[in-house]
KEKE-3310 file (N, C-alpha, C; in steps of 0.2 Angstrom, whole numbers, plus 5000, padded with zeros to 4 digits):
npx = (4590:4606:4618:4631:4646:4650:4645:4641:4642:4650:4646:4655:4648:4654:4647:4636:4633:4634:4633:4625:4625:4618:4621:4607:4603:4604:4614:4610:4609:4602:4591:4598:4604:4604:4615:4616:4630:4634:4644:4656:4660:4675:4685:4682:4681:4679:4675:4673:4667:4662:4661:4647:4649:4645:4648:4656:4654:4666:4670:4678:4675:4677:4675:4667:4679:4679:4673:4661:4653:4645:4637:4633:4618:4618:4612:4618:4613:4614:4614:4604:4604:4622:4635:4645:4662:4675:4688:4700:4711:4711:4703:4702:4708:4713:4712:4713:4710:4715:4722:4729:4732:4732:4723:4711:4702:4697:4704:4706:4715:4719:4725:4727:4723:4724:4729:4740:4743:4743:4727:4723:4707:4705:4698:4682:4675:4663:4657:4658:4670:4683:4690:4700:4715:4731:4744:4758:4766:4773:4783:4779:4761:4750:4739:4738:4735:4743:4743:4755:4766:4780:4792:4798:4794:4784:4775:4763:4766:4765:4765:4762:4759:4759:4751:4759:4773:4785:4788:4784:4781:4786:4779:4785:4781:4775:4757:4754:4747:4756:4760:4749)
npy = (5364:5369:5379:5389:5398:5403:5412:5407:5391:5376:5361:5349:5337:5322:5315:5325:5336:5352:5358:5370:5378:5394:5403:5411:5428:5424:5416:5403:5387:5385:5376:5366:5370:5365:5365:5359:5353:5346:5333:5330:5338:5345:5355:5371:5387:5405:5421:5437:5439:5446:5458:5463:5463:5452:5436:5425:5408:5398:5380:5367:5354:5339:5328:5332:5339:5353:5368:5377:5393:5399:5413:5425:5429:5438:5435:5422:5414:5406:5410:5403:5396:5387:5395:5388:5384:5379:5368:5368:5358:5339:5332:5342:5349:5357:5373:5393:5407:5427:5442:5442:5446:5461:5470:5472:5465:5449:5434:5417:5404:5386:5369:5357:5338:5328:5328:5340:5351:5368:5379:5397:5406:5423:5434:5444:5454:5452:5444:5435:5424:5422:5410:5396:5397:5388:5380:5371:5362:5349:5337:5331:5330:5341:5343:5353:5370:5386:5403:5417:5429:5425:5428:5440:5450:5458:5451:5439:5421:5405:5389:5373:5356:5338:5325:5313:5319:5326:5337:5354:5362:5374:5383:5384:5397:5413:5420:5434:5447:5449:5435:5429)
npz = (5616:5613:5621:5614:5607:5596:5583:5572:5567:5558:5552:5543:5530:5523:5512:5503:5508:5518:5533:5543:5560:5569:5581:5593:5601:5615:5615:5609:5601:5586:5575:5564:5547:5533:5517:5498:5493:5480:5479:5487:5498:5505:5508:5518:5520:5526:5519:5515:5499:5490:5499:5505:5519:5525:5528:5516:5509:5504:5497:5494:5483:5483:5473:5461:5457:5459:5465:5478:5481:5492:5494:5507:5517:5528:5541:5545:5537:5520:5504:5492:5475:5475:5469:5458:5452:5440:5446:5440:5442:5446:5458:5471:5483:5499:5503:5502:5504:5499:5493:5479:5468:5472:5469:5478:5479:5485:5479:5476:5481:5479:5481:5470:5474:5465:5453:5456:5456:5458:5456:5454:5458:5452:5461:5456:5465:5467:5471:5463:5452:5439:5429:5433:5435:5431:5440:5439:5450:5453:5457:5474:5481:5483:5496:5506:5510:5512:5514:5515:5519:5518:5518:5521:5510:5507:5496:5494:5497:5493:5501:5501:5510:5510:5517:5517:5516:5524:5528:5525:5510:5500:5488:5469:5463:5464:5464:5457:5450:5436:5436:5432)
capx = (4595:4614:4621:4635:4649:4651:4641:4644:4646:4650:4651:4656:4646:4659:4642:4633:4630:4637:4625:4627:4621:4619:4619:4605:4606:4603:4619:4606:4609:4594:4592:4605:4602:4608:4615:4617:4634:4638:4646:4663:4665:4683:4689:4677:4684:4674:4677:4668:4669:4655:4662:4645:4650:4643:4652:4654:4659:4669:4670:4681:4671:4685:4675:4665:4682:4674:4672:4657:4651:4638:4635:4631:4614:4619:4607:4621:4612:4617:4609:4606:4609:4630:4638:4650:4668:4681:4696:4707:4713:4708:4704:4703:4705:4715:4708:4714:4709:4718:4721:4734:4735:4732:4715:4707:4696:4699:4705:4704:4719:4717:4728:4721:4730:4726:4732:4747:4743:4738:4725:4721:4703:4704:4690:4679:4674:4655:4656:4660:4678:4687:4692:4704:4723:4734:4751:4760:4772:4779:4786:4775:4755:4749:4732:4733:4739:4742:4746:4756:4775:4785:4802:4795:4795:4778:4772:4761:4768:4760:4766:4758:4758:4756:4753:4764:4780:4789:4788:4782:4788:4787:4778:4788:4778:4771:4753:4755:4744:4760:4761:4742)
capy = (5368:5367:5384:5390:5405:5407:5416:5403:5384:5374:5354:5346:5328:5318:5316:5327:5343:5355:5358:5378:5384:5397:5406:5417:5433:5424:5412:5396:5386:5386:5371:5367:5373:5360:5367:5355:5355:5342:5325:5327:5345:5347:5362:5375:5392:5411:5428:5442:5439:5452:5463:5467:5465:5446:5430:5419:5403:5395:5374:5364:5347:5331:5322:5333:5342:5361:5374:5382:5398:5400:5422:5426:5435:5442:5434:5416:5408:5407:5411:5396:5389:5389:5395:5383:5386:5372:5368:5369:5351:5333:5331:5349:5348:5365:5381:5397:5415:5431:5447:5438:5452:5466:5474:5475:5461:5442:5430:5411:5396:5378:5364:5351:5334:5321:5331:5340:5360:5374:5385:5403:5410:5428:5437:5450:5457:5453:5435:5427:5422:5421:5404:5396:5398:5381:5382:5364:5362:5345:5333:5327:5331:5346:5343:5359:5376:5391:5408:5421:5436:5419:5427:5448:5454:5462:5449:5435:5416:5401:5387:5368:5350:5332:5319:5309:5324:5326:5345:5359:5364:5380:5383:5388:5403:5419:5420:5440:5447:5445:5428:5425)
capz = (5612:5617:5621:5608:5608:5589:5577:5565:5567:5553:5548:5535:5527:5517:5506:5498:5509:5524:5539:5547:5563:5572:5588:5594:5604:5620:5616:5611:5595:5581:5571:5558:5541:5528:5511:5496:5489:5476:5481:5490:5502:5509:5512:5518:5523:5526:5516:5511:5495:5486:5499:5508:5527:5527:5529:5512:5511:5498:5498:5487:5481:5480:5470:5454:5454:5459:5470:5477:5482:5494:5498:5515:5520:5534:5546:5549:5533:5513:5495:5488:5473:5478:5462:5456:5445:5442:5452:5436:5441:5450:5465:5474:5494:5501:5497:5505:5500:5500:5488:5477:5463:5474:5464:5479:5479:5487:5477:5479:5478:5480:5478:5468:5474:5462:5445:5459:5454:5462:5454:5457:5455:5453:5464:5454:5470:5467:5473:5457:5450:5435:5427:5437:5429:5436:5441:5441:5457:5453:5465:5482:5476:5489:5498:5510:5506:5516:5513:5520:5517:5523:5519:5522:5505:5506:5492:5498:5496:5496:5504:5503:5511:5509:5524:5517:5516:5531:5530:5521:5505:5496:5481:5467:5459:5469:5462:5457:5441:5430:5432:5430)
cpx = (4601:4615:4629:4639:4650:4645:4639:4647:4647:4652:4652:4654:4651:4652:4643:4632:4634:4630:4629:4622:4621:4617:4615:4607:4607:4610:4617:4609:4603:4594:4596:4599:4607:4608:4619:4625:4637:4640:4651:4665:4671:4684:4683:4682:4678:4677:4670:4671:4666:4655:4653:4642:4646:4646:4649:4658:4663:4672:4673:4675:4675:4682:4669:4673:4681:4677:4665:4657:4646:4639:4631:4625:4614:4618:4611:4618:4612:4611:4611:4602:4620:4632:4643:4655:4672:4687:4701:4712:4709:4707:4705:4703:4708:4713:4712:4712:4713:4717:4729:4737:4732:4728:4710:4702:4699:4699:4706:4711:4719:4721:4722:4727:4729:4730:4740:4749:4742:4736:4721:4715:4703:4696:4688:4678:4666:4654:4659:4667:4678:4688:4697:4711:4727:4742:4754:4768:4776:4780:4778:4767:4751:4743:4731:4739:4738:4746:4748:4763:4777:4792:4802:4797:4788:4774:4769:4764:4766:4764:4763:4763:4755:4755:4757:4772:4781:4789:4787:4786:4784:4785:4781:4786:4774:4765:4752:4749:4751:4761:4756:4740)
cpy = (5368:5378:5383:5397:5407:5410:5410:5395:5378:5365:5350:5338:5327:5317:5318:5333:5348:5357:5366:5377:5387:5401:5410:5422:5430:5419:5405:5394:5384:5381:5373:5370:5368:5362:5360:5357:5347:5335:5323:5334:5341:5349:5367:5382:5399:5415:5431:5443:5445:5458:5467:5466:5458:5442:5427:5412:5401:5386:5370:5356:5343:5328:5325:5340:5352:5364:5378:5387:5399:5411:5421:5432:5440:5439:5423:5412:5411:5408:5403:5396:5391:5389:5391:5383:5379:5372:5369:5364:5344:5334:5337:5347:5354:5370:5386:5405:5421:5436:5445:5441:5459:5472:5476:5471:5452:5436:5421:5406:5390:5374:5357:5342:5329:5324:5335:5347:5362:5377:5391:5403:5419:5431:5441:5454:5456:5447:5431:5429:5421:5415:5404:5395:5392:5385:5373:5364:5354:5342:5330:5332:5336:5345:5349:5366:5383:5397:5413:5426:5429:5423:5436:5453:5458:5461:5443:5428:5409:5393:5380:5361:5346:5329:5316:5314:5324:5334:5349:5361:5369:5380:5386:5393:5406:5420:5430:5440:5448:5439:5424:5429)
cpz = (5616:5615:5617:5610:5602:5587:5572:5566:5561:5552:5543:5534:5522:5510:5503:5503:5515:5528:5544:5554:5567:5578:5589:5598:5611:5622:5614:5605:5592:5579:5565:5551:5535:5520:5505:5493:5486:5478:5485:5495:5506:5512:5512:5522:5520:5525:5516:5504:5492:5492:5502:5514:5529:5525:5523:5512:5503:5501:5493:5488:5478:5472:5463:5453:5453:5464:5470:5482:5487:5496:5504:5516:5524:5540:5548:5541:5524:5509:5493:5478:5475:5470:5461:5451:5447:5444:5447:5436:5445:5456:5472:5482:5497:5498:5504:5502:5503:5492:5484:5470:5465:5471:5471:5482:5481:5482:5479:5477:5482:5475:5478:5469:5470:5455:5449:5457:5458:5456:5457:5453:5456:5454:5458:5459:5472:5470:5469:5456:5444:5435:5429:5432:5433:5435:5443:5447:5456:5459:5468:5479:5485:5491:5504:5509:5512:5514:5517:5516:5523:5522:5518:5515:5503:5499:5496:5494:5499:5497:5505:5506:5511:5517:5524:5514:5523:5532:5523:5516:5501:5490:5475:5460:5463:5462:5463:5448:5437:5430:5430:5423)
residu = (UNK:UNK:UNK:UNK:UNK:UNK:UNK:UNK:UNK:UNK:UNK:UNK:UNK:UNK:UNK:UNK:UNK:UNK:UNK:UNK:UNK:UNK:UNK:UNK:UNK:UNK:UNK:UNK:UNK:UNK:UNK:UNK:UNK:UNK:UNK:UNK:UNK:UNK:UNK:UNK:UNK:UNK:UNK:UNK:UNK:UNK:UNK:UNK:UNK:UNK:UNK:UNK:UNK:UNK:UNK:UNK:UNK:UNK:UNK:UNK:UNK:UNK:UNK:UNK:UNK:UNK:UNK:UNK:UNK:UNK:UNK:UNK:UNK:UNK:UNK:UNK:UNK:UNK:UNK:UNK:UNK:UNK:UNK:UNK:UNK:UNK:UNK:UNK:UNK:UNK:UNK:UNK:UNK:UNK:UNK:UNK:UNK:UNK:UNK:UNK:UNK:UNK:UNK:UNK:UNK:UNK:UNK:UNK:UNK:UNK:UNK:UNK:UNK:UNK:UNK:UNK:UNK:UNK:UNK:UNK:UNK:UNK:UNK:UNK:UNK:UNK:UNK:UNK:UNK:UNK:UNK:UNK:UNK:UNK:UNK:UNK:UNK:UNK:UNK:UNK:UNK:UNK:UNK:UNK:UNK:UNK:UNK:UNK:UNK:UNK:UNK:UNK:UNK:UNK:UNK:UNK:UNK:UNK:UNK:UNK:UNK:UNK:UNK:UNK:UNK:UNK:UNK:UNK:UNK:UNK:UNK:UNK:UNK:UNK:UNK:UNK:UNK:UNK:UNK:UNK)
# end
């Protein structure tokens, strides 16, 4: 067994699957734990989405056009089957999460780069999401998305890039519940 510092190692198969795993108390790594997800994972990032004190993941999928869900048991490994919503366009690859209508509960955006939107899934707080609402941005086609108060108005503003753009450009709609 290979010694490890995280809690949580994670890698991603261009296939068909992502492979977890985890550190035990003594610092050792455990055997992986392979969950299936669909035909194309991407972007893989961790919240507590359901909100109870365990790491979930969310994974965009390039190539059935999705997003899945896995919920975190607590114990480094997921609930399987991974619930699955639509990206709301082509080709999903950036995903980022945040509370982006301020309810309370984490919400999800992903730019999708072959159609050239972003859409927002609004969290419920349980794990699952709301039908994703798109936002067309126009121009250079966004593949990674990042969130942040880029110009300190105490709203959050999202922010994507291409490989082939020379610098970041600025999304032009703040994802608030009045514009969803």
């Amino acid at each position: 067994m290979l010694s490890c510092r995280q809690d949580l190692n994670l890698t991603c198969n261009t296939r068909t699957n992502i492979c977890t795993t985890v550190c035990n108390t003594f610092g050792l790594q455990q055997p992986p734990v392979i969950y299936y997800i669909n035909a194309g994972p991407q972007s893989i990032i961790s919240a507590d989405f359901n909100k109870d004190g365990h790491w979930d993941l969310a994974i965009t999928d390039y190539s059935t056009n999705s997003i899945s869900i896995l919920l975190g048991i607590g114990n480094g490994s997921f609930q399987q089957p991974a619930m699955v919503y639509g990206s709301g366009g082509i080709n999903p690859y950036g995903l980022v999460s945040e509370d982006f209508n301020k309810d309370g509960n984490l919400d999800l955006a992903m730019c999708n780069e072959g159609s050239g939107n972003i859409a927002i899934l609004l969290g419920n707080g349980s794990g699952s999401f709301q039908t994703a609402t798109n936002f067309t941005r126009g121009g250079a086609l966004p593949s990674s998305i990042v969130a942040a108060d880029f110009n300190n108005d105490n709203k959050t503003d999202l922010r994507g890039n291409h490989p082939r753009c020379q610098k970041a450009f600025e999304l032009k709609f703040r994802p608030y519940v009045e514009d969803i």
